[in-house]
N, CA, C and O atoms as a GROMACS GRO file, in nm:
protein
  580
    1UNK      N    1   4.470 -10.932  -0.417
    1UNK     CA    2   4.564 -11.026  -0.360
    1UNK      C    3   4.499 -11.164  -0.353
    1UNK      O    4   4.399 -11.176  -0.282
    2UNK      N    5   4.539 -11.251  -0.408
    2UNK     CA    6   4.520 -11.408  -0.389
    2UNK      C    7   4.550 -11.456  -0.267
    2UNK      O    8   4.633 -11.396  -0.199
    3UNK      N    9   4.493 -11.559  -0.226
    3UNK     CA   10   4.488 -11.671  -0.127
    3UNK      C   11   4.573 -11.776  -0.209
    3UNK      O   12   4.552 -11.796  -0.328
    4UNK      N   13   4.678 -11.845  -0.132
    4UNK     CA   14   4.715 -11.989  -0.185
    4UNK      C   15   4.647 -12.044  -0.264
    4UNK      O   16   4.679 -12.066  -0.381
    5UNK      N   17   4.496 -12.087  -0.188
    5UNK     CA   18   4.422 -12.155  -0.258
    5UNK      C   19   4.348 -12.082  -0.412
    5UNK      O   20   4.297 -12.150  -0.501
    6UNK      N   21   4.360 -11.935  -0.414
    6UNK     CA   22   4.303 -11.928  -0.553
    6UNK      C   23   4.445 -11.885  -0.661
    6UNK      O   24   4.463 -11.884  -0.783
    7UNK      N   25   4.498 -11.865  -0.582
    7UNK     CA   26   4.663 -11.853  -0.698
    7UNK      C   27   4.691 -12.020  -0.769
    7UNK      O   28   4.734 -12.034  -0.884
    8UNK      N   29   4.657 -12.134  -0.678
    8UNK     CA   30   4.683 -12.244  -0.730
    8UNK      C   31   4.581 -12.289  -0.820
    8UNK      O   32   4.616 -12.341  -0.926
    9UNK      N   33   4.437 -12.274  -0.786
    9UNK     CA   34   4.323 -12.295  -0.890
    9UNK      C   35   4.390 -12.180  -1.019
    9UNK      O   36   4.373 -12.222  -1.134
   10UNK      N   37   4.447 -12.072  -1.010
   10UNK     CA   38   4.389 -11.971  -1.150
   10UNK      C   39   4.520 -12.047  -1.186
   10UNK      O   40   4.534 -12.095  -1.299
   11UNK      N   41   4.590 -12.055  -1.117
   11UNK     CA   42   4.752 -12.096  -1.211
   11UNK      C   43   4.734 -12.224  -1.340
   11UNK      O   44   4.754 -12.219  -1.462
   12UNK      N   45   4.691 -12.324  -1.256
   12UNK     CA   46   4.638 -12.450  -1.272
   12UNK      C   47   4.560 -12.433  -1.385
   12UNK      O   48   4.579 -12.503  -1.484
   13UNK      N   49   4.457 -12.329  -1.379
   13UNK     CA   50   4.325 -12.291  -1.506
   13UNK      C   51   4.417 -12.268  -1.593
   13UNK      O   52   4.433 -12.328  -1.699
   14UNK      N   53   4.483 -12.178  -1.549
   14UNK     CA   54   4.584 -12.045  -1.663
   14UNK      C   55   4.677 -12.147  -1.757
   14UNK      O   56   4.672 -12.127  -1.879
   15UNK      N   57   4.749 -12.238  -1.714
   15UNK     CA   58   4.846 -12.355  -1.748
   15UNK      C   59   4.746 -12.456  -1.849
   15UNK      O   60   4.775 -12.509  -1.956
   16UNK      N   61   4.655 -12.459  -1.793
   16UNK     CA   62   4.571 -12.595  -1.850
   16UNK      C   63   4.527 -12.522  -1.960
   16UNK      O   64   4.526 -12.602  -2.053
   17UNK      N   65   4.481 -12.388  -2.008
   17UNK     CA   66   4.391 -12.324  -2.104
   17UNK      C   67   4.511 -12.293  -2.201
   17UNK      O   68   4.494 -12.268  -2.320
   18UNK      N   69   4.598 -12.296  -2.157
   18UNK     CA   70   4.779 -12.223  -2.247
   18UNK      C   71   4.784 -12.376  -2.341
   18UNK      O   72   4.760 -12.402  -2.459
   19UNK      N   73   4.822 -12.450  -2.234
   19UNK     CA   74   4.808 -12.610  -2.245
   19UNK      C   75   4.736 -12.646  -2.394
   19UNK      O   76   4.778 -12.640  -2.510
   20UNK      N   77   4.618 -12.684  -2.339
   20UNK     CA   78   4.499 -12.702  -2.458
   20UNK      C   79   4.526 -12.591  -2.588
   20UNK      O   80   4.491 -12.611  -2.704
   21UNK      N   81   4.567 -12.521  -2.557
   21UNK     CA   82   4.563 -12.352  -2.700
   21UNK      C   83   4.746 -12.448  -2.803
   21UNK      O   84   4.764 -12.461  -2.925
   22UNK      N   85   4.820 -12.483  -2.712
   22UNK     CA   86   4.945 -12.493  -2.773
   22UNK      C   87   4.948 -12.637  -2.834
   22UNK      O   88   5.026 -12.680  -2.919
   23UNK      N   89   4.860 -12.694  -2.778
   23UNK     CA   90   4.842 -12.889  -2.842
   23UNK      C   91   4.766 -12.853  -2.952
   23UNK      O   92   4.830 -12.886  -3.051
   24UNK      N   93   4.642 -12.791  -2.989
   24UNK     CA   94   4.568 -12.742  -3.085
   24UNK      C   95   4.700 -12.678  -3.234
   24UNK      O   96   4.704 -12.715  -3.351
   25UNK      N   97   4.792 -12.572  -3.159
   25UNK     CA   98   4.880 -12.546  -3.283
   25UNK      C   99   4.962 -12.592  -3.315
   25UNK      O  100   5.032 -12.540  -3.402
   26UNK      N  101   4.994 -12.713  -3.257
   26UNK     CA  102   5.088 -12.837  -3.334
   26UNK      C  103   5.061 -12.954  -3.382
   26UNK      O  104   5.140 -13.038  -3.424
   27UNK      N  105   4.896 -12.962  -3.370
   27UNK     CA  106   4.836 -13.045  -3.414
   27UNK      C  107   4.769 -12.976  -3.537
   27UNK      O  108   4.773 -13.059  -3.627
   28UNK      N  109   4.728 -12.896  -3.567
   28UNK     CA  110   4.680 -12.852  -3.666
   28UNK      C  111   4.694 -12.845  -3.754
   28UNK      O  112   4.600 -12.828  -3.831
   29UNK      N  113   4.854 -12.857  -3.805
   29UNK     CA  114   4.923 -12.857  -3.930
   29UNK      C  115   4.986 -13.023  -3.964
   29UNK      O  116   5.074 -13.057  -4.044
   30UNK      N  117   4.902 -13.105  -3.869
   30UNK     CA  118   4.872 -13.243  -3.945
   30UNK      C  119   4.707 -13.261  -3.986
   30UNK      O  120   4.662 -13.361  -4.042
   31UNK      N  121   4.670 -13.207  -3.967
   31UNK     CA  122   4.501 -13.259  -3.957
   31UNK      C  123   4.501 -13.250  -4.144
   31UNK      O  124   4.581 -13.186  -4.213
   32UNK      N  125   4.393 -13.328  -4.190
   32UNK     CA  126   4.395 -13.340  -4.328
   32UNK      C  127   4.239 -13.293  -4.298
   32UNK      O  128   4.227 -13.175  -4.332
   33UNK      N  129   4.122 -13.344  -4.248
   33UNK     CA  130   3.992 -13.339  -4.203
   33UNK      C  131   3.940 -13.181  -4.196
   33UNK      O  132   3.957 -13.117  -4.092
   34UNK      N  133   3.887 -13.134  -4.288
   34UNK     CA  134   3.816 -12.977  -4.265
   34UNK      C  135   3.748 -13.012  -4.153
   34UNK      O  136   3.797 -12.952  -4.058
   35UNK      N  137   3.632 -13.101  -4.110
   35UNK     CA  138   3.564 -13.095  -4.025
   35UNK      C  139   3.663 -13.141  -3.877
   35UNK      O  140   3.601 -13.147  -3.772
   36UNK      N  141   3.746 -13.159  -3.876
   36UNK     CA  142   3.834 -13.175  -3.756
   36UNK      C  143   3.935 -13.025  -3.778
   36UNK      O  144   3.986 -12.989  -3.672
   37UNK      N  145   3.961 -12.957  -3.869
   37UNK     CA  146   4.024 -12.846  -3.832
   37UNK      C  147   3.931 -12.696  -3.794
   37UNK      O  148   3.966 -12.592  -3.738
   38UNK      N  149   3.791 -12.744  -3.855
   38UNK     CA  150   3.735 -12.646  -3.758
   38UNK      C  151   3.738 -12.678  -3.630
   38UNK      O  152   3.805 -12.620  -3.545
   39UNK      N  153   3.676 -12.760  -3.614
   39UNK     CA  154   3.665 -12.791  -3.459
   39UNK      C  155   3.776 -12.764  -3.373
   39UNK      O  156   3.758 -12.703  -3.267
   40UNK      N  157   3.897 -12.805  -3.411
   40UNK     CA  158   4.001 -12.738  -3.317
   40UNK      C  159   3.998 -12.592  -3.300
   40UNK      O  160   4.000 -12.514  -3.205
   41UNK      N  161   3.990 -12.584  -3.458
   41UNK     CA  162   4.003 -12.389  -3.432
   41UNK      C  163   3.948 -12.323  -3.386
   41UNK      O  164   3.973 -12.205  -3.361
   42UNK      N  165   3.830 -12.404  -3.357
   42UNK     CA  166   3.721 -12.330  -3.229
   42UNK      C  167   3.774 -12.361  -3.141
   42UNK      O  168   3.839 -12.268  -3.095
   43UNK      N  169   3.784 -12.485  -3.065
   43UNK     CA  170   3.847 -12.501  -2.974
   43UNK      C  171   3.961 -12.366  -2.889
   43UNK      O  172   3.936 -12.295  -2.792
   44UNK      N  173   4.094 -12.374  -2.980
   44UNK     CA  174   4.147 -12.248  -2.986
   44UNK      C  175   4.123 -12.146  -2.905
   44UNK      O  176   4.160 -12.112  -2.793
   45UNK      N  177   4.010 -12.082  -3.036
   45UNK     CA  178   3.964 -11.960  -3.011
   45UNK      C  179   3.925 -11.983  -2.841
   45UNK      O  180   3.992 -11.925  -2.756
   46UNK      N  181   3.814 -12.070  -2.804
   46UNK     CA  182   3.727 -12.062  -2.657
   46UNK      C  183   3.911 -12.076  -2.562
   46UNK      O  184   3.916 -12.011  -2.458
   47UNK      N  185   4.027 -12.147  -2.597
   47UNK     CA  186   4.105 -12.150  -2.464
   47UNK      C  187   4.178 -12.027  -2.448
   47UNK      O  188   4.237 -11.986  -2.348
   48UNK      N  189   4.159 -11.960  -2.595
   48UNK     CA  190   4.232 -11.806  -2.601
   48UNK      C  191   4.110 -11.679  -2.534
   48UNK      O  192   4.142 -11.561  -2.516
   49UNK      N  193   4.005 -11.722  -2.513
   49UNK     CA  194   3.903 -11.637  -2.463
   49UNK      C  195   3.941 -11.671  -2.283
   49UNK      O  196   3.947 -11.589  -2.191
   50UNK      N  197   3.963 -11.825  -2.278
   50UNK     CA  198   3.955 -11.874  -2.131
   50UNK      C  199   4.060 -11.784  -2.077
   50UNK      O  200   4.038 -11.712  -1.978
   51UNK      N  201   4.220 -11.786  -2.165
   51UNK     CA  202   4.325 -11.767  -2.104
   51UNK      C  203   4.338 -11.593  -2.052
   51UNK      O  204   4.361 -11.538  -1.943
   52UNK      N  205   4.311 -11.542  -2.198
   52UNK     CA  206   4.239 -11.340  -2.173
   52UNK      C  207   4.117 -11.330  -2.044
   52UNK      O  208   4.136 -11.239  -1.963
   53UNK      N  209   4.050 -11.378  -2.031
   53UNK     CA  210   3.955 -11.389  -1.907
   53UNK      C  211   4.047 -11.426  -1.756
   53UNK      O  212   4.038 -11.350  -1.659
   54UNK      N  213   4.108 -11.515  -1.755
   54UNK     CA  214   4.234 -11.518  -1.637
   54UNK      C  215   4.317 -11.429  -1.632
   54UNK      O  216   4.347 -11.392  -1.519
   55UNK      N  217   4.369 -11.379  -1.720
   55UNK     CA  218   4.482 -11.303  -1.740
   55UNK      C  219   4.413 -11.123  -1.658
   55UNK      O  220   4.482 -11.047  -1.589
   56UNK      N  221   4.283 -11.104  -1.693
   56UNK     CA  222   4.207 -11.038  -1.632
   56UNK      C  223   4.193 -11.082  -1.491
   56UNK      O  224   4.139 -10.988  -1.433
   57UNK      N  225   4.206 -11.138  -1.442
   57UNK     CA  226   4.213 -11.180  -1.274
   57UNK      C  227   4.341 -11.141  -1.202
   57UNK      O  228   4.347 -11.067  -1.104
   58UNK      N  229   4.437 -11.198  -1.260
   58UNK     CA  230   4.568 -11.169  -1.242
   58UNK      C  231   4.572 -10.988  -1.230
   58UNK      O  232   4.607 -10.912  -1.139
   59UNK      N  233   4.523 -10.971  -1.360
   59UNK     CA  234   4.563 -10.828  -1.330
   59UNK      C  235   4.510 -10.703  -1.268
   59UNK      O  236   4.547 -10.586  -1.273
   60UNK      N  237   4.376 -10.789  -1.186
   60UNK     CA  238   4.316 -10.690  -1.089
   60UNK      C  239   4.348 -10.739  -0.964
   60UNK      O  240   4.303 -10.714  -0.853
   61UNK      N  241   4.434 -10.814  -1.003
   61UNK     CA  242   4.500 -10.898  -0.809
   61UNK      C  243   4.623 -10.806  -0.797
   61UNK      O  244   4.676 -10.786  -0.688
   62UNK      N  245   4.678 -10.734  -0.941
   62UNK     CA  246   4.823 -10.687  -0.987
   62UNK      C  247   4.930 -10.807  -0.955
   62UNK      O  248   5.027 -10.798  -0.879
   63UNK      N  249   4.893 -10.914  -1.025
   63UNK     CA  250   4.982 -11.046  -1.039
   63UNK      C  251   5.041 -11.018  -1.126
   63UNK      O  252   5.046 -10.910  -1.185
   64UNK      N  253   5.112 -11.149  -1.153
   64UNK     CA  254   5.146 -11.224  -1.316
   64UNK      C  255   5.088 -11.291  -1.358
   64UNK      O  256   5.088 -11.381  -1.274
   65UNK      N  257   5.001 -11.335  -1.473
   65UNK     CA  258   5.046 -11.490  -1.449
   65UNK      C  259   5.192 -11.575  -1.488
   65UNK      O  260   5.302 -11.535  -1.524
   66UNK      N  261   5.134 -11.714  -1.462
   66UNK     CA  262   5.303 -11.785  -1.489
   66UNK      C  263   5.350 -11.783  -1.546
   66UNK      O  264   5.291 -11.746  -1.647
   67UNK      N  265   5.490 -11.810  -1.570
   67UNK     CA  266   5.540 -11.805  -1.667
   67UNK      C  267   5.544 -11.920  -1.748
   67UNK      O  268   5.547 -12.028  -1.690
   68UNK      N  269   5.546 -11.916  -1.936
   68UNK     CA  270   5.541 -12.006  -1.990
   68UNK      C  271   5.644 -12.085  -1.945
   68UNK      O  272   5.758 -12.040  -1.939
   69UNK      N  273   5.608 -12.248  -1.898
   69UNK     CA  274   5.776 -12.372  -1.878
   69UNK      C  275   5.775 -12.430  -2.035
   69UNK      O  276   5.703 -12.510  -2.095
   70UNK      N  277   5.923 -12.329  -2.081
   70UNK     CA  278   5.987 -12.393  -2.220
   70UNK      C  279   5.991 -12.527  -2.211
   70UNK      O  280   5.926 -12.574  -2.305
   71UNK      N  281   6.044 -12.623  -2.132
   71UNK     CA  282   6.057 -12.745  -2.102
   71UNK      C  283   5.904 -12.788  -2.152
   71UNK      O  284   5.882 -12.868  -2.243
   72UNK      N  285   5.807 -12.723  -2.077
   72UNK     CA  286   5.687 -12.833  -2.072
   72UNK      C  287   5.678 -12.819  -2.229
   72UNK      O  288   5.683 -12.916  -2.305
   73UNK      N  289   5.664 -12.697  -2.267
   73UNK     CA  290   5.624 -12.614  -2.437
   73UNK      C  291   5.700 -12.766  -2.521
   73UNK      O  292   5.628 -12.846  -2.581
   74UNK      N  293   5.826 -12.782  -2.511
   74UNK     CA  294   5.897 -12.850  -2.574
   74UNK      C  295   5.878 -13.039  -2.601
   74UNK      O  296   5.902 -13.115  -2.694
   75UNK      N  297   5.822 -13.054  -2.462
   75UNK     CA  298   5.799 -13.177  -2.442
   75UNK      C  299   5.643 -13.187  -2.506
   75UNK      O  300   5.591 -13.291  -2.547
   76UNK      N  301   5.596 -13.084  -2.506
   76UNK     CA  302   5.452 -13.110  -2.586
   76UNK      C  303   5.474 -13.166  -2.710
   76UNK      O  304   5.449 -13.276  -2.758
   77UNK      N  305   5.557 -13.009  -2.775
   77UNK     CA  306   5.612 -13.036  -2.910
   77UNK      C  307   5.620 -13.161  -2.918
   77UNK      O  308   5.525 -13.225  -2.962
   78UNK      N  309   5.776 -13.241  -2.864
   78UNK     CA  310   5.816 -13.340  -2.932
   78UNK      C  311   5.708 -13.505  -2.867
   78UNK      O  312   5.729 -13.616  -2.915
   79UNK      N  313   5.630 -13.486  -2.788
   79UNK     CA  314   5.559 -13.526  -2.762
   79UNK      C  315   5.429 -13.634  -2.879
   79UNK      O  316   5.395 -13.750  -2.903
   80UNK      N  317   5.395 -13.465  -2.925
   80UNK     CA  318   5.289 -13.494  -3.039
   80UNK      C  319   5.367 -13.566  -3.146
   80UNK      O  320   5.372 -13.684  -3.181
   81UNK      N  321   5.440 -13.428  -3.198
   81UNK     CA  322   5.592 -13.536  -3.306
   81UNK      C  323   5.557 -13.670  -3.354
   81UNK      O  324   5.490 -13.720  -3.445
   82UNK      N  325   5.677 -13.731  -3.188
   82UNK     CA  326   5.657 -13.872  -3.190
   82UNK      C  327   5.516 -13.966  -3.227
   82UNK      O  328   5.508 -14.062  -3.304
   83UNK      N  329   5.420 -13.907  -3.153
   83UNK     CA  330   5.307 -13.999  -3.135
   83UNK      C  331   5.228 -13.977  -3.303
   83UNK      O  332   5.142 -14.049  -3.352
   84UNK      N  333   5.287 -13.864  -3.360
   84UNK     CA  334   5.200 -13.852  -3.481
   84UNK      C  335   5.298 -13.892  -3.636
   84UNK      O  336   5.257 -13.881  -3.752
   85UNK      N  337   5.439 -13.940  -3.590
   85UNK     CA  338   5.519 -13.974  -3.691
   85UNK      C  339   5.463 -14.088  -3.787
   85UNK      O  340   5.491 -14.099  -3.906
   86UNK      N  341   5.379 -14.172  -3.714
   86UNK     CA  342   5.381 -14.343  -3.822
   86UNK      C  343   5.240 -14.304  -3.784
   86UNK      O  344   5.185 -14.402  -3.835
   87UNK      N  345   5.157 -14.244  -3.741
   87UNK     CA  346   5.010 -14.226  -3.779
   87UNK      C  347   4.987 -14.070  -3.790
   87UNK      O  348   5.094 -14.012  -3.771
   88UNK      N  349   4.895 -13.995  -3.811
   88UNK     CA  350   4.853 -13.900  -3.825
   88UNK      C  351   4.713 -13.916  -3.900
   88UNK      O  352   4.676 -13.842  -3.990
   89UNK      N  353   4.651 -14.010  -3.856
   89UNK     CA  354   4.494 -14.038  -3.919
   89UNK      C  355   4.418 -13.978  -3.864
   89UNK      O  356   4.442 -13.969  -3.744
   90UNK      N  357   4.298 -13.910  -3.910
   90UNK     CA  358   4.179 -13.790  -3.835
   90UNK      C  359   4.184 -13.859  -3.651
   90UNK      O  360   4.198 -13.800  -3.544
   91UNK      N  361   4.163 -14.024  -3.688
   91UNK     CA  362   4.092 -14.104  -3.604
   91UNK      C  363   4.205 -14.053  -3.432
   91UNK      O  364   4.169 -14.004  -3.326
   92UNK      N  365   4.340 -14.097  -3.482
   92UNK     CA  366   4.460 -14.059  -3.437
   92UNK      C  367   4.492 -13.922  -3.345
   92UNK      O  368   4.533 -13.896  -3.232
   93UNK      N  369   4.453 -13.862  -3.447
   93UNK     CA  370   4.476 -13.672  -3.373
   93UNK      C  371   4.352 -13.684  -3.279
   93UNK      O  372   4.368 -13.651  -3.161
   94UNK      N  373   4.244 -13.724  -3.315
   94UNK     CA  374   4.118 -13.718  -3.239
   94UNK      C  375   4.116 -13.778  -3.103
   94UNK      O  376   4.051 -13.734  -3.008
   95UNK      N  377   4.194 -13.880  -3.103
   95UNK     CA  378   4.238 -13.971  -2.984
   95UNK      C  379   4.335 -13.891  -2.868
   95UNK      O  380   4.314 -13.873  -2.748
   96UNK      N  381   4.429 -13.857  -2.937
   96UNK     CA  382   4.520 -13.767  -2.922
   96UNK      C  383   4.474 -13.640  -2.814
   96UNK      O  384   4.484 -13.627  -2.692
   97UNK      N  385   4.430 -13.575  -2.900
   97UNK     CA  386   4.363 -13.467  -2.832
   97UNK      C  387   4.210 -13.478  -2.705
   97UNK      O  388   4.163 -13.402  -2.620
   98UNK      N  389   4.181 -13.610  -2.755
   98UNK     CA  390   4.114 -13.628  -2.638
   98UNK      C  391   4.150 -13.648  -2.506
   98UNK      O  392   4.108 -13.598  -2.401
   99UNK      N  393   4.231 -13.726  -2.529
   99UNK     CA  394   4.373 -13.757  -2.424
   99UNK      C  395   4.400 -13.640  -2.353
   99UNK      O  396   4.422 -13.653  -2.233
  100UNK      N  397   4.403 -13.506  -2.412
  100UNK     CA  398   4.497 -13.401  -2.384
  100UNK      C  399   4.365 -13.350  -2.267
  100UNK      O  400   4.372 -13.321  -2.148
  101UNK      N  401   4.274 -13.356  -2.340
  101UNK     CA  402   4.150 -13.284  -2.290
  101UNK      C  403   4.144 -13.381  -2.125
  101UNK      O  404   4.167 -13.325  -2.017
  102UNK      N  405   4.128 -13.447  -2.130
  102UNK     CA  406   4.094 -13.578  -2.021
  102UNK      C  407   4.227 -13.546  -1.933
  102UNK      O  408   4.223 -13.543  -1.810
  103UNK      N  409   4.299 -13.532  -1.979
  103UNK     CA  410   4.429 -13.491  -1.898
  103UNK      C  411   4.432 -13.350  -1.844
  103UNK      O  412   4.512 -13.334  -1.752
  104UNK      N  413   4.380 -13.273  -1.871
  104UNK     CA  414   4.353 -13.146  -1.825
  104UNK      C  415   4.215 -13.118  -1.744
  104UNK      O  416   4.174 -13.023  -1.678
  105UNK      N  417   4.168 -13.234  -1.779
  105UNK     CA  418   4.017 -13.200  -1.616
  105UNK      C  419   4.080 -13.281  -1.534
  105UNK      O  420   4.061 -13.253  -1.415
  106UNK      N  421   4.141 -13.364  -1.553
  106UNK     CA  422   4.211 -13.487  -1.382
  106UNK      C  423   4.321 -13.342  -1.327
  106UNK      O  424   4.305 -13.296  -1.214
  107UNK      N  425   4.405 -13.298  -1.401
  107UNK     CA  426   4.496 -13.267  -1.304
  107UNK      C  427   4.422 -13.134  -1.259
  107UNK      O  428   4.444 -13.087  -1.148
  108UNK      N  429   4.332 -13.074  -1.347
  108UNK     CA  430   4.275 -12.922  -1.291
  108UNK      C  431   4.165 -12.975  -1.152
  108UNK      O  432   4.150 -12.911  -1.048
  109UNK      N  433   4.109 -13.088  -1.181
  109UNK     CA  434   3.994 -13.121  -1.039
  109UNK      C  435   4.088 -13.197  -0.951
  109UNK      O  436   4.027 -13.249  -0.857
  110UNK      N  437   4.193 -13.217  -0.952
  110UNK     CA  438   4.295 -13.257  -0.854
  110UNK      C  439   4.330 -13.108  -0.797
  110UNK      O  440   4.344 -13.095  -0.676
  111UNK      N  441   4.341 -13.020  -0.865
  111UNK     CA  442   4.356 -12.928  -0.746
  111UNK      C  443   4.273 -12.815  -0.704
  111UNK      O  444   4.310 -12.722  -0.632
  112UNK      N  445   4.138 -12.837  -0.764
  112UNK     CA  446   4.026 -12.733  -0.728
  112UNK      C  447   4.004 -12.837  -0.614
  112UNK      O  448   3.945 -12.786  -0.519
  113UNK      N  449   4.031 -12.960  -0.599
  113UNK     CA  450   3.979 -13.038  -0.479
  113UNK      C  451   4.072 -13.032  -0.373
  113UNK      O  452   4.053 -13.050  -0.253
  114UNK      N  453   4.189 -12.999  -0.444
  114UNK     CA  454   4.300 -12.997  -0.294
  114UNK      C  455   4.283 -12.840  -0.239
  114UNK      O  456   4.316 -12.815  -0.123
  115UNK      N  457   4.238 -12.752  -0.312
  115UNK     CA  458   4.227 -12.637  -0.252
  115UNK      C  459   4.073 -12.591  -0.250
  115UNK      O  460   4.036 -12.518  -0.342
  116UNK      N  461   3.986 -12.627  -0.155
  116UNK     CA  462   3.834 -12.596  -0.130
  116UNK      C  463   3.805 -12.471  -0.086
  116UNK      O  464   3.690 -12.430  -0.074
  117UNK      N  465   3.952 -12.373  -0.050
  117UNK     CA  466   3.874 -12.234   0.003
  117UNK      C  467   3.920 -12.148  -0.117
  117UNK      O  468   3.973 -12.037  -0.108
  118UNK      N  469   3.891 -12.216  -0.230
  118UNK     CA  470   3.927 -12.112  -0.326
  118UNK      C  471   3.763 -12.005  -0.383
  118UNK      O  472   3.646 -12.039  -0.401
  119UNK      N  473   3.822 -11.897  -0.392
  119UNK     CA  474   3.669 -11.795  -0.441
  119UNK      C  475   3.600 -11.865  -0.480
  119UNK      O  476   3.644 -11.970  -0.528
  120UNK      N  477   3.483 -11.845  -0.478
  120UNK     CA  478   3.388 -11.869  -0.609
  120UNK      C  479   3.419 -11.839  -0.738
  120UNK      O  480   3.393 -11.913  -0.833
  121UNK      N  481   3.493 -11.698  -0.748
  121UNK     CA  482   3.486 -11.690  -0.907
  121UNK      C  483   3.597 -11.742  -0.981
  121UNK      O  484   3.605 -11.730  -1.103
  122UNK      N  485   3.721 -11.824  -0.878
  122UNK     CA  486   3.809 -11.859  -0.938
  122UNK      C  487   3.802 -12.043  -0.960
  122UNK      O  488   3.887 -12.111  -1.018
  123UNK      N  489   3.679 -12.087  -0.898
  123UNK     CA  490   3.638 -12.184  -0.880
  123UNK      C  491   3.581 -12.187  -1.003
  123UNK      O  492   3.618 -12.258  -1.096
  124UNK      N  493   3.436 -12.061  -1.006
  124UNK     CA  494   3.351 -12.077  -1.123
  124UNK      C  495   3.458 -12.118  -1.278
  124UNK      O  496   3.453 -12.198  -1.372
  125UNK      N  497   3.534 -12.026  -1.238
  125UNK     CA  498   3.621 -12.015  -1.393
  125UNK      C  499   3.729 -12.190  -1.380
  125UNK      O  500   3.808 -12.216  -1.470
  126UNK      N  501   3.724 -12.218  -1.346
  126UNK     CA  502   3.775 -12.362  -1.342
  126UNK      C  503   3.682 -12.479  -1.386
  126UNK      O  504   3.710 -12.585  -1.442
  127UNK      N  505   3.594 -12.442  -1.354
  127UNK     CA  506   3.471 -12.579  -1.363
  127UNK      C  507   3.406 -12.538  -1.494
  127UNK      O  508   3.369 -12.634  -1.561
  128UNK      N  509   3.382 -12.412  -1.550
  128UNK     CA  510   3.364 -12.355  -1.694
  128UNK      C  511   3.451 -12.424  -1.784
  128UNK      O  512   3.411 -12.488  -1.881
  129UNK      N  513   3.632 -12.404  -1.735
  129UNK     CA  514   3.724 -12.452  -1.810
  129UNK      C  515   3.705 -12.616  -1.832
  129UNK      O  516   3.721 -12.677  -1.937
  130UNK      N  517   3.673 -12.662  -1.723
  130UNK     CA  518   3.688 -12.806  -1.700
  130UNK      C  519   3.499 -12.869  -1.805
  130UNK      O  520   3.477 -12.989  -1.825
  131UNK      N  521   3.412 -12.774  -1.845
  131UNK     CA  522   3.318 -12.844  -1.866
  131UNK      C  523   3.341 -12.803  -2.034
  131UNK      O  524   3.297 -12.888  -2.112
  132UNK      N  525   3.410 -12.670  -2.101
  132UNK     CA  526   3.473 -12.683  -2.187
  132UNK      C  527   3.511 -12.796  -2.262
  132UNK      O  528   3.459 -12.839  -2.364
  133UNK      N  529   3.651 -12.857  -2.170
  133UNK     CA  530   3.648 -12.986  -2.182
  133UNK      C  531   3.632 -13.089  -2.185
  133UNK      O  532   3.718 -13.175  -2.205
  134UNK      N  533   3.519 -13.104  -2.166
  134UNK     CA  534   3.414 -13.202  -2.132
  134UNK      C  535   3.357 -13.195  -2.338
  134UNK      O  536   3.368 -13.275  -2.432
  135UNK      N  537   3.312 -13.089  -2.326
  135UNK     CA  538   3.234 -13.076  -2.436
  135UNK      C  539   3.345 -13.101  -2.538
  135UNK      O  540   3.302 -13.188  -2.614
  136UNK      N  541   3.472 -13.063  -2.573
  136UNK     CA  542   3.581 -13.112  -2.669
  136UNK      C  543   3.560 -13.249  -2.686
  136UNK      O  544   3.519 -13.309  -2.785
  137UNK      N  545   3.601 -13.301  -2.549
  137UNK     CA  546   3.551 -13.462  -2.574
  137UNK      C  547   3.483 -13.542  -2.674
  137UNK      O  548   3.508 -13.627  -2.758
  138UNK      N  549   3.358 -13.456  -2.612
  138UNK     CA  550   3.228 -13.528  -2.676
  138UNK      C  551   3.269 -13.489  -2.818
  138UNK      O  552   3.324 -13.585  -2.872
  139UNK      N  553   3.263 -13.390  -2.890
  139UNK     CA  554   3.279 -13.360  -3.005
  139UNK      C  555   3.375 -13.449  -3.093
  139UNK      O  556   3.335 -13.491  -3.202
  140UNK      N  557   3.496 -13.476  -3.051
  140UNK     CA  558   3.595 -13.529  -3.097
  140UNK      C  559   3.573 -13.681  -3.103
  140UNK      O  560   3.598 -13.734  -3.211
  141UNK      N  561   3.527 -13.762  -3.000
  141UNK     CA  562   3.459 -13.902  -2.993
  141UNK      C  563   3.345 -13.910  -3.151
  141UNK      O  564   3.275 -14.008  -3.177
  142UNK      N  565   3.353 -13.771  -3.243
  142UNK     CA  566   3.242 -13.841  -3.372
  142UNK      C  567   3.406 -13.900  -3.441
  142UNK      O  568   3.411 -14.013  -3.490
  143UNK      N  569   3.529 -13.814  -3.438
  143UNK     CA  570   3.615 -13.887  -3.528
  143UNK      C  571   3.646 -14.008  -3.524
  143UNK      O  572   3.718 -14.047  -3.617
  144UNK      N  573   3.610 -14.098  -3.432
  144UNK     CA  574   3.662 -14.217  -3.344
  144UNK      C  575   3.613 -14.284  -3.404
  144UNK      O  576   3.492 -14.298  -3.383
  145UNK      N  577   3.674 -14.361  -3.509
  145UNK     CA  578   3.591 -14.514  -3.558
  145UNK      C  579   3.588 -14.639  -3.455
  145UNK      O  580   3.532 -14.744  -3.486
   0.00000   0.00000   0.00000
């Protein structure tokens, strides 16, 4: 059984790792750059390891996790779309996705900070997720002219 505070950290993880996994597969089928489509596809792989590792929490709490928001799914979609219609340069997606990354440690340490009595291990697995992204960052800042 979860506490408020760790249902909102794993949710938050769980959303942000779905998040990052679904920007990766609609970006991928613009990338021209082998060395930028590995890198995502690793990427990938580590938020599909993050998300199976939560999904394991959930299910020794006998949760759910959340449910996918079609809305958000959709607004990603047309999101990228737009922003990749009149560019789609390595430099571009790289920006792009950094963005995504940077956007997913503000709103995930916005609420590992609003909720401080969350476990340790649902904490640990947040700040893993969040240093993940940290490291995407860095990686992606070589496409950046």
């Amino acid at each position: 059984m979860f506490t408020d505070a760790d249902r909102a950290v794993l949710n938050e993880s769980y959303r942000n790792a779905r998040m990052g996994r679904e920007a990766i597969n609609v970006v991928i089928g613009k990338v021209e750059d082998d060395d930028l489509a590995l890198d995502l596809n690793r990427q990938a792989c580590k938020f599909v390891q993050m998300e199976e590792k939560m999904q394991k929490e959930y299910q020794k709490a006998r949760e759910m996790p959340p449910e996918e928001n079609i809305i958000n799914k959709t607004m990603l979609w047309g999101g990228i779309q737009m922003n990749t219609l009149l560019n789609a340069s390595t430099e571009h997606l790289a920006d792009l996705m950094i963005q995504g990354n940077t956007r997913g440690i503000t709103d995930l340490m916005k609420v590992v900070k609003a909720n401080k009595s969350v476990q340790k291990e649902y904490y640990e697995l947040a700040q893993e997720l969040m240093d993940f992204e940290e490291k995407n960052i860095e990686k992606l800042k070589a496409y950046l002219k």
